[in-house]
Chimera marker file (.cmm) of the C-alpha trace (Angstrom):
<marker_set name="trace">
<marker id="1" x="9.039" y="20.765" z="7.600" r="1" g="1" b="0" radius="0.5"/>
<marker id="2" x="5.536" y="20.112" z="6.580" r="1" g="1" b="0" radius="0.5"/>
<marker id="3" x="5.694" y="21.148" z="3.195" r="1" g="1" b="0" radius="0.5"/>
<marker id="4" x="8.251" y="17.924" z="2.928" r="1" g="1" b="0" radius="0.5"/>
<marker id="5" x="6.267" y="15.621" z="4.711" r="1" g="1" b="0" radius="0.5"/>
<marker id="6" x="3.540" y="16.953" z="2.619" r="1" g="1" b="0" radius="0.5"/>
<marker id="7" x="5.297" y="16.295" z="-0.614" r="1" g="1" b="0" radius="0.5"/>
<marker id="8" x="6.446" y="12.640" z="0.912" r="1" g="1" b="0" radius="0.5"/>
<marker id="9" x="2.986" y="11.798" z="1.492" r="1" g="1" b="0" radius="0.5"/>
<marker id="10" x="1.957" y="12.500" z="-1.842" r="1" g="1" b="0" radius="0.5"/>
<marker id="11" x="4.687" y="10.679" z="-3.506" r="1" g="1" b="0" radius="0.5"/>
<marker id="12" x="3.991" y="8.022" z="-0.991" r="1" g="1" b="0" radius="0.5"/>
<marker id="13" x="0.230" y="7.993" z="-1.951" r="1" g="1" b="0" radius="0.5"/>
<marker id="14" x="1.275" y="8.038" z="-5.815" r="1" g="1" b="0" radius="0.5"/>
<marker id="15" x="3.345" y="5.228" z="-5.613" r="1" g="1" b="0" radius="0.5"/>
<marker id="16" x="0.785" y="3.438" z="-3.530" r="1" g="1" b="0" radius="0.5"/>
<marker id="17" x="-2.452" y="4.075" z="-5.751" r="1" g="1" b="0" radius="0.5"/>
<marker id="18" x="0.503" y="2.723" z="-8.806" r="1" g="1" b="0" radius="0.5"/>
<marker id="19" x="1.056" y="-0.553" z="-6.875" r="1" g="1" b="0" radius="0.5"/>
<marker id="20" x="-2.264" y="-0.998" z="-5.952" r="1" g="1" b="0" radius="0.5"/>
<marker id="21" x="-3.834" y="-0.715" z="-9.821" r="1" g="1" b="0" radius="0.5"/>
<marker id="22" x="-0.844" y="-3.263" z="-10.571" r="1" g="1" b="0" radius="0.5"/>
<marker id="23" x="-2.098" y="-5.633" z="-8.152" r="1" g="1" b="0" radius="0.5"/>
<marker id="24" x="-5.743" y="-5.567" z="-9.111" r="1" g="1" b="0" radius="0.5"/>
<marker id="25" x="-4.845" y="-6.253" z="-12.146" r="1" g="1" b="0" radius="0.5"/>
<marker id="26" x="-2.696" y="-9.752" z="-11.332" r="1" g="1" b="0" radius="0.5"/>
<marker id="27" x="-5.689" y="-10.612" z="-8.901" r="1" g="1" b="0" radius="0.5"/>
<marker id="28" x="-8.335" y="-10.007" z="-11.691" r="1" g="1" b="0" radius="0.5"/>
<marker id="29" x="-6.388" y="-12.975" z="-13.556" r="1" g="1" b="0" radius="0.5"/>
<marker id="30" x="-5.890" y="-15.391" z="-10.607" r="1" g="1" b="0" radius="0.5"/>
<marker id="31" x="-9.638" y="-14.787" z="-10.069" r="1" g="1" b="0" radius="0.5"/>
<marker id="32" x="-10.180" y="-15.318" z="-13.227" r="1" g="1" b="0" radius="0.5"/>
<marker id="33" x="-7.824" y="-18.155" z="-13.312" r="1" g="1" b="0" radius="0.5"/>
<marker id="34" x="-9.347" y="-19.614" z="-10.079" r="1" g="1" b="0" radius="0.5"/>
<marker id="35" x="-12.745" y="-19.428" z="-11.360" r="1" g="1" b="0" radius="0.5"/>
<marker id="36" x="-11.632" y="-21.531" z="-14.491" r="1" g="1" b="0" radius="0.5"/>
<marker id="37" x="-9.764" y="-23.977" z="-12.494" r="1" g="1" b="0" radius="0.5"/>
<marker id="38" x="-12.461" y="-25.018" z="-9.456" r="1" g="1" b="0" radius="0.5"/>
<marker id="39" x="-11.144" y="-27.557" z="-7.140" r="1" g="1" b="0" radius="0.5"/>
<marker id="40" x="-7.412" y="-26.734" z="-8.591" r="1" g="1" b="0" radius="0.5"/>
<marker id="41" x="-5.518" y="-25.335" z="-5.430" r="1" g="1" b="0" radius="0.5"/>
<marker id="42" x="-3.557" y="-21.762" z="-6.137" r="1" g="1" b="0" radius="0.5"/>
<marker id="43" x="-0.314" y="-22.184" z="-7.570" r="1" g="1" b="0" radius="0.5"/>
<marker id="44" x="2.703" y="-21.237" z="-6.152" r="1" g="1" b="0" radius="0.5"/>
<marker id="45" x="3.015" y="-17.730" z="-8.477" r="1" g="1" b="0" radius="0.5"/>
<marker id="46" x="-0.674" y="-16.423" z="-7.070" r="1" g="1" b="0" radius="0.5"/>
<marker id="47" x="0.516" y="-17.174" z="-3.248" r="1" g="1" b="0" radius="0.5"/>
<marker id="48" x="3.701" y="-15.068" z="-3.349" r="1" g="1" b="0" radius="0.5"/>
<marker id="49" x="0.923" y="-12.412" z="-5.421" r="1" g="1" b="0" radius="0.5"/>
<marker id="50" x="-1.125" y="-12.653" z="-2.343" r="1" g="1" b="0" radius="0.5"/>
<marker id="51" x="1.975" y="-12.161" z="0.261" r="1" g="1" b="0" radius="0.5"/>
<marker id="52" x="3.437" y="-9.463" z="-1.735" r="1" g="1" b="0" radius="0.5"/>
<marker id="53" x="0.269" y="-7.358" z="-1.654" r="1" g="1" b="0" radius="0.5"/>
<marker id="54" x="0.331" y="-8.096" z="1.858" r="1" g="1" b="0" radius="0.5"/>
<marker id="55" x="3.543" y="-6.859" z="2.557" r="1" g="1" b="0" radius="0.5"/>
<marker id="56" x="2.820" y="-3.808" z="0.047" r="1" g="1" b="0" radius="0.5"/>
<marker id="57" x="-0.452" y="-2.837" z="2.396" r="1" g="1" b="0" radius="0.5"/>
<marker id="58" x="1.199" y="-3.214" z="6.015" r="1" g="1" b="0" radius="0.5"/>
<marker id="59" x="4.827" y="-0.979" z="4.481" r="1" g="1" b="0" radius="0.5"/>
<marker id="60" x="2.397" y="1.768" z="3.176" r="1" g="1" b="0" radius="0.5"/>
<marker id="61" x="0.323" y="1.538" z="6.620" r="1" g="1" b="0" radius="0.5"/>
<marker id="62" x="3.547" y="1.509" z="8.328" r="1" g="1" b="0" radius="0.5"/>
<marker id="63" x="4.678" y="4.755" z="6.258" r="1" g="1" b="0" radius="0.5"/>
<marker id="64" x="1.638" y="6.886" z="6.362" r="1" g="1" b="0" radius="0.5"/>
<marker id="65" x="1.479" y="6.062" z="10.627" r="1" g="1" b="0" radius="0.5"/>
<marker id="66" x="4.953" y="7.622" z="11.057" r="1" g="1" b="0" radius="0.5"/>
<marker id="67" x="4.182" y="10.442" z="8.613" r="1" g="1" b="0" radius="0.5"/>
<marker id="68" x="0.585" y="11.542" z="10.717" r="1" g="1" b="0" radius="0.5"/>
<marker id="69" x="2.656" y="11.011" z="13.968" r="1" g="1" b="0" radius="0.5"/>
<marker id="70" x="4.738" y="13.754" z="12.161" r="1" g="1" b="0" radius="0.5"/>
<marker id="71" x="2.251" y="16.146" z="10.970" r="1" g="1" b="0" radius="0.5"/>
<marker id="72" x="1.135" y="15.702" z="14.411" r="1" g="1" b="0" radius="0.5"/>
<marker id="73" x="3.872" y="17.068" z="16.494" r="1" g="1" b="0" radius="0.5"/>
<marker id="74" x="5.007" y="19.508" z="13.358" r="1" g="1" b="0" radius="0.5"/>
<marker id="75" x="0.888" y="20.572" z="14.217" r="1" g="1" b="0" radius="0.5"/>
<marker id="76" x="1.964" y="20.606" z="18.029" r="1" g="1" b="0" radius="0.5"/>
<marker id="77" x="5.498" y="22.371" z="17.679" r="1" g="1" b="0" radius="0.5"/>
<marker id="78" x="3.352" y="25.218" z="15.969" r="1" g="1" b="0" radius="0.5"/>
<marker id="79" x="0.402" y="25.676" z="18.343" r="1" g="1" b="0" radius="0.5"/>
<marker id="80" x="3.545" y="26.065" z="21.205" r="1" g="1" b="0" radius="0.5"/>
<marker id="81" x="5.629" y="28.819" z="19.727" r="1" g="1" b="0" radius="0.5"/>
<link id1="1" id2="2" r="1" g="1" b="0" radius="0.2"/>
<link id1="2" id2="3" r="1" g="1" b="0" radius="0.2"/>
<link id1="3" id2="4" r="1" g="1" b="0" radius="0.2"/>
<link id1="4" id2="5" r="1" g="1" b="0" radius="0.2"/>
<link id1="5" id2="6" r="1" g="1" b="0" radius="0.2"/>
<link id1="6" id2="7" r="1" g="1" b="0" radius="0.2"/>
<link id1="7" id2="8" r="1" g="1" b="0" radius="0.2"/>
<link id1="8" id2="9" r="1" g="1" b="0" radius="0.2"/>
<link id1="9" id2="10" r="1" g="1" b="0" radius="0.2"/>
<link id1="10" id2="11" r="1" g="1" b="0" radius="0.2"/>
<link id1="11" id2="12" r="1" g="1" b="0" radius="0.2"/>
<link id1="12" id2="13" r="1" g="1" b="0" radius="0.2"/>
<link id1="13" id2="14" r="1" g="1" b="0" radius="0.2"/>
<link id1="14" id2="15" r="1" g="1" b="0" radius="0.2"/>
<link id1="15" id2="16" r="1" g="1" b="0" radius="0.2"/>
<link id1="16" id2="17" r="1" g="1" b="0" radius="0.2"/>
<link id1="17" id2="18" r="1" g="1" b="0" radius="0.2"/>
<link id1="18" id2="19" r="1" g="1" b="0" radius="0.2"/>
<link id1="19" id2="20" r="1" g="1" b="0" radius="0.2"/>
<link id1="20" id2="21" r="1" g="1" b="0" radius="0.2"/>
<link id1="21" id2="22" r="1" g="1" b="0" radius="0.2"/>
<link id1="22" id2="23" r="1" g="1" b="0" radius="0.2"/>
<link id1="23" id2="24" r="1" g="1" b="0" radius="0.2"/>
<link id1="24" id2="25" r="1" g="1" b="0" radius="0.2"/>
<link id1="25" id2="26" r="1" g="1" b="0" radius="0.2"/>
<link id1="26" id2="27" r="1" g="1" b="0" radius="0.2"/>
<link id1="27" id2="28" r="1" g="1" b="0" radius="0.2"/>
<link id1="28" id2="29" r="1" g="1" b="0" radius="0.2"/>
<link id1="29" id2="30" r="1" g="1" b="0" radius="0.2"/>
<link id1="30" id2="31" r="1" g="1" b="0" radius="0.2"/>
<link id1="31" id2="32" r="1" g="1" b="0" radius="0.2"/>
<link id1="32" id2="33" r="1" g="1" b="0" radius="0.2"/>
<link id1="33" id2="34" r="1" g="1" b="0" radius="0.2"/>
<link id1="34" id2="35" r="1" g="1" b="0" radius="0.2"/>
<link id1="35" id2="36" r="1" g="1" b="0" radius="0.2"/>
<link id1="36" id2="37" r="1" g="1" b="0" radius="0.2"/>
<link id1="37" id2="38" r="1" g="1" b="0" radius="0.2"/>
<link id1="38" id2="39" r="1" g="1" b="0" radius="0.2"/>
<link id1="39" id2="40" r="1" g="1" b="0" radius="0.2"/>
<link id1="40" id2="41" r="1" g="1" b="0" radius="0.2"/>
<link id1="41" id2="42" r="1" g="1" b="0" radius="0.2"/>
<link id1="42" id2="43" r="1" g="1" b="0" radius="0.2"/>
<link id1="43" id2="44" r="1" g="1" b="0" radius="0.2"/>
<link id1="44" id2="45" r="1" g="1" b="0" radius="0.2"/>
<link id1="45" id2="46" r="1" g="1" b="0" radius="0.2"/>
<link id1="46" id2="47" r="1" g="1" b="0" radius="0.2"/>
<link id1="47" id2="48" r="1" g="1" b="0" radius="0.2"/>
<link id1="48" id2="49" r="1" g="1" b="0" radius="0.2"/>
<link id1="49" id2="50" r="1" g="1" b="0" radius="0.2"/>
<link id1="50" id2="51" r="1" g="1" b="0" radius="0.2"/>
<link id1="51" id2="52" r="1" g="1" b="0" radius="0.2"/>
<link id1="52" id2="53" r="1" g="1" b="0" radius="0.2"/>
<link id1="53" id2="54" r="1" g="1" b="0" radius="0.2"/>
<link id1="54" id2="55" r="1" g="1" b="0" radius="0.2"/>
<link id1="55" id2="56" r="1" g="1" b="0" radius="0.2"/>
<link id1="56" id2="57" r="1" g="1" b="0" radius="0.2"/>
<link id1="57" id2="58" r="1" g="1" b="0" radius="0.2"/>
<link id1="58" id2="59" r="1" g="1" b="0" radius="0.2"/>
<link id1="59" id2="60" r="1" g="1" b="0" radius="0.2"/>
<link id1="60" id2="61" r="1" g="1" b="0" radius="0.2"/>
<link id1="61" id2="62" r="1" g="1" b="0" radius="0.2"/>
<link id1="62" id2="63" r="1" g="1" b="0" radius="0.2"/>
<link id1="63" id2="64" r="1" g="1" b="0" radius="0.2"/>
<link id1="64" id2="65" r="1" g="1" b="0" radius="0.2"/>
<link id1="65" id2="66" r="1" g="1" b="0" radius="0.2"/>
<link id1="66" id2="67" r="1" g="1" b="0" radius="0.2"/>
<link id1="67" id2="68" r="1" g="1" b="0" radius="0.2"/>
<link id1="68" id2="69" r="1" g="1" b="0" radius="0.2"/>
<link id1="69" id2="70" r="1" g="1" b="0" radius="0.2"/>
<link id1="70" id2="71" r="1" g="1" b="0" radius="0.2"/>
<link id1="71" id2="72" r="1" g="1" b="0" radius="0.2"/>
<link id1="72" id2="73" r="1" g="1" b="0" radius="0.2"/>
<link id1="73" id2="74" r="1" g="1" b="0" radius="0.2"/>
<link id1="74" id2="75" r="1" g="1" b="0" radius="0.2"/>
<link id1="75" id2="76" r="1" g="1" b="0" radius="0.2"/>
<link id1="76" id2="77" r="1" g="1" b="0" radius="0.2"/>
<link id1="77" id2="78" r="1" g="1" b="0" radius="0.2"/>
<link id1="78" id2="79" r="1" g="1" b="0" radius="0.2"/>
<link id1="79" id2="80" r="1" g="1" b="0" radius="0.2"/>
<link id1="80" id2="81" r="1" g="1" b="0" radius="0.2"/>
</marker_set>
């Protein structure tokens, strides 16, 4: 069993280091758009950036949580055999 949670993790982590390189890329140009446009509020297209990434960050959290939690008792189910 921990050779698959291993192997989720690392597709987990993959897909996560993918998203995140995607995303600094769209908040290099609203920066850069933002920087361009001072006193110009955010438009509509960099807030739902900004709540997607959001959403992105607390999913992954959420994932990698449950998959320590089981590493954890896959660690403990070892130690008591």
């Amino acid at each position: 069993m921990a050779a698959e949670i291993r192997d989720q993790m690392l597709q987990e982590a993959a897909l996560a280091a993918r998203f995140s390189e995607i995303y600094r890329r769209h908040f290099a140009e609203l920066i850069e758009r933002l920087n361009h446009n001072l006193g110009t509020p955010p438009d509509r297209d960099g807030l739902r950036l900004c709540i997607e990434a959001v959403d992105m960050m607390l999913a992954t959290q959420t994932y990698l949580t449950r998959a320590i939690a089981q590493l954890g008792m896959a660690a403990e189910t070892r130690r008591a055999a």
